[in-house]
MDAnalysis code that builds the backbone (N, CA, C; Angstrom):
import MDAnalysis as mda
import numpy as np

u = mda.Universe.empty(141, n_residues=47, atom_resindex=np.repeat(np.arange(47), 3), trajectory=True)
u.add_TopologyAttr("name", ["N", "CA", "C"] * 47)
u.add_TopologyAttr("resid", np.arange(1, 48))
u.add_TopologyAttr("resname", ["UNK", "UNK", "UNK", "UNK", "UNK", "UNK", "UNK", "UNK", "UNK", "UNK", "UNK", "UNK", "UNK", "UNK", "UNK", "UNK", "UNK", "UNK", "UNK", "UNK", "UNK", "UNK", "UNK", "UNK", "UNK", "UNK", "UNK", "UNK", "UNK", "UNK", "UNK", "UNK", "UNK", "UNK", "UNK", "UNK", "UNK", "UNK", "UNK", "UNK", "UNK", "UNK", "UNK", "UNK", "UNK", "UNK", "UNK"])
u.atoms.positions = np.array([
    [110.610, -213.379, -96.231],
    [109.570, -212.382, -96.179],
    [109.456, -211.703, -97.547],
    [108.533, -211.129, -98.057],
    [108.145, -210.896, -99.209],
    [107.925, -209.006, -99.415],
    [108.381, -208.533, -99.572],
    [108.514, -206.860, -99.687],
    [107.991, -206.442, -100.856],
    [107.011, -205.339, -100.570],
    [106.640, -204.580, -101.928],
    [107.462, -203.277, -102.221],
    [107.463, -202.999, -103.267],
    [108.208, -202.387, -103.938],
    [107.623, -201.568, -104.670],
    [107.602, -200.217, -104.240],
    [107.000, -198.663, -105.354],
    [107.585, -198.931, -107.064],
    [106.762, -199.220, -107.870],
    [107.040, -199.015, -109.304],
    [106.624, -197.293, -109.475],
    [107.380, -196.966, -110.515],
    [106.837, -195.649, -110.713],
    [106.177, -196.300, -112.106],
    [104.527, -195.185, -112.365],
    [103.833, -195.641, -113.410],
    [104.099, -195.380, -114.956],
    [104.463, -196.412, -115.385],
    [104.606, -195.670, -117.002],
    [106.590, -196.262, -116.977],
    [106.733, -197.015, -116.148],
    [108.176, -197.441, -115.969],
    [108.611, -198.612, -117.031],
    [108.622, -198.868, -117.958],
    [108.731, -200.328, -118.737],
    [110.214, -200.988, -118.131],
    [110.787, -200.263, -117.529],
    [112.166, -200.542, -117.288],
    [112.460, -201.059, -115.850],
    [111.227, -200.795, -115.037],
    [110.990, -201.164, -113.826],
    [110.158, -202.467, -113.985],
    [109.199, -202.646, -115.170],
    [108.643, -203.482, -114.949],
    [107.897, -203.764, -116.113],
    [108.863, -204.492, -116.794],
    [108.468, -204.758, -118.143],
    [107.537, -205.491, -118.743],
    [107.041, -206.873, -118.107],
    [106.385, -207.557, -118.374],
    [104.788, -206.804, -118.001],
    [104.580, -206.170, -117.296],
    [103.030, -205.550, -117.340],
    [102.861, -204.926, -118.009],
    [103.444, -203.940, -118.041],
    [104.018, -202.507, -119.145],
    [103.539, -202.604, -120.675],
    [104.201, -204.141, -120.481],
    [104.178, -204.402, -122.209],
    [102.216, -205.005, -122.097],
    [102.171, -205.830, -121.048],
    [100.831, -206.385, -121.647],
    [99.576, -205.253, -121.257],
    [100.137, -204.015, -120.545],
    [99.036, -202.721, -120.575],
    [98.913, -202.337, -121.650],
    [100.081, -202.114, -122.625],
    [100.120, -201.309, -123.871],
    [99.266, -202.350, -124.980],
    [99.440, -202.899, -124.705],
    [98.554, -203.939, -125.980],
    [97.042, -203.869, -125.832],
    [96.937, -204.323, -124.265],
    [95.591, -204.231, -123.820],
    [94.448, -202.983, -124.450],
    [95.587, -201.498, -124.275],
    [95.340, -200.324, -124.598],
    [95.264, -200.145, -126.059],
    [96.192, -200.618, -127.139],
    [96.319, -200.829, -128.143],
    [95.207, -201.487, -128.666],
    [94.890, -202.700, -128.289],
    [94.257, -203.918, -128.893],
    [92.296, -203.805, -128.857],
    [92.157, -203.013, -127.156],
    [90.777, -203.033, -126.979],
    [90.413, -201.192, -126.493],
    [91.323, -200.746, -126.014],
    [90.686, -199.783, -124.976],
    [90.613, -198.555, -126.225],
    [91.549, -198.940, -127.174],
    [91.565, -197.169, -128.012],
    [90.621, -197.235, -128.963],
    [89.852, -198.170, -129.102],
    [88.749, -197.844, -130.730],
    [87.728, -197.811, -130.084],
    [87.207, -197.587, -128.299],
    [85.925, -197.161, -127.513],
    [85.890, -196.315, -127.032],
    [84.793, -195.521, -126.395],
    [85.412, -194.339, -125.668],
    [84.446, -195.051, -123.758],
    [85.003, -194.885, -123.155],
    [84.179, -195.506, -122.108],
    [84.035, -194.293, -121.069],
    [82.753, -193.928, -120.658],
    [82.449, -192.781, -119.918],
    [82.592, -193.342, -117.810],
    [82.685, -194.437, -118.053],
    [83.486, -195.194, -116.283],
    [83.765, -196.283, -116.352],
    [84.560, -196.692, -115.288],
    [85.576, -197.878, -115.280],
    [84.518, -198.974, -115.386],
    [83.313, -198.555, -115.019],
    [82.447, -200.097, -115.338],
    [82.308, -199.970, -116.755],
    [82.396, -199.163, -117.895],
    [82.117, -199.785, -119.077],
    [83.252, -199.967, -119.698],
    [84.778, -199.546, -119.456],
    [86.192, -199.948, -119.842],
    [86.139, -201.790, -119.656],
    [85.553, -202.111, -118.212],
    [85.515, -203.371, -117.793],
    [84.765, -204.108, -118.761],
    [83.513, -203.572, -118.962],
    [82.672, -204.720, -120.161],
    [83.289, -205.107, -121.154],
    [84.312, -203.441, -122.179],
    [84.561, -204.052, -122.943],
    [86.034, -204.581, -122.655],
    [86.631, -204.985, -121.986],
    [87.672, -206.494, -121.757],
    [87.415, -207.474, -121.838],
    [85.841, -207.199, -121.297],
    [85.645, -208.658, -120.737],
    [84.744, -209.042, -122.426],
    [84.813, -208.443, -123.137],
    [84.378, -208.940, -124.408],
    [85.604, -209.811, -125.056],
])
């Protein structure tokens, strides 16, 4: 059986491998835009 498990957010130590590829994501695309809702954060990813 397969159990989920509460991460607390902002945990790199709980869960490193996302952690790391949020911060880049954030790093790489999300900080040089300013996006006024999650639908225009989404466009620019998907650029």
């Amino acid at each position: 059986s397969v159990e989920t498990a509460y991460i607390e957010p902002g945990s790199p130590s709980q869960n490193g491998c996302c952690e790391c590829f949020n911060a880049r994501l954030r790093d790489e695309v999300l900080n040089g835009e300013i996006s006024y809702s999650l639908r225009d954060a989404q466009i620019q990813i998907e650029r």
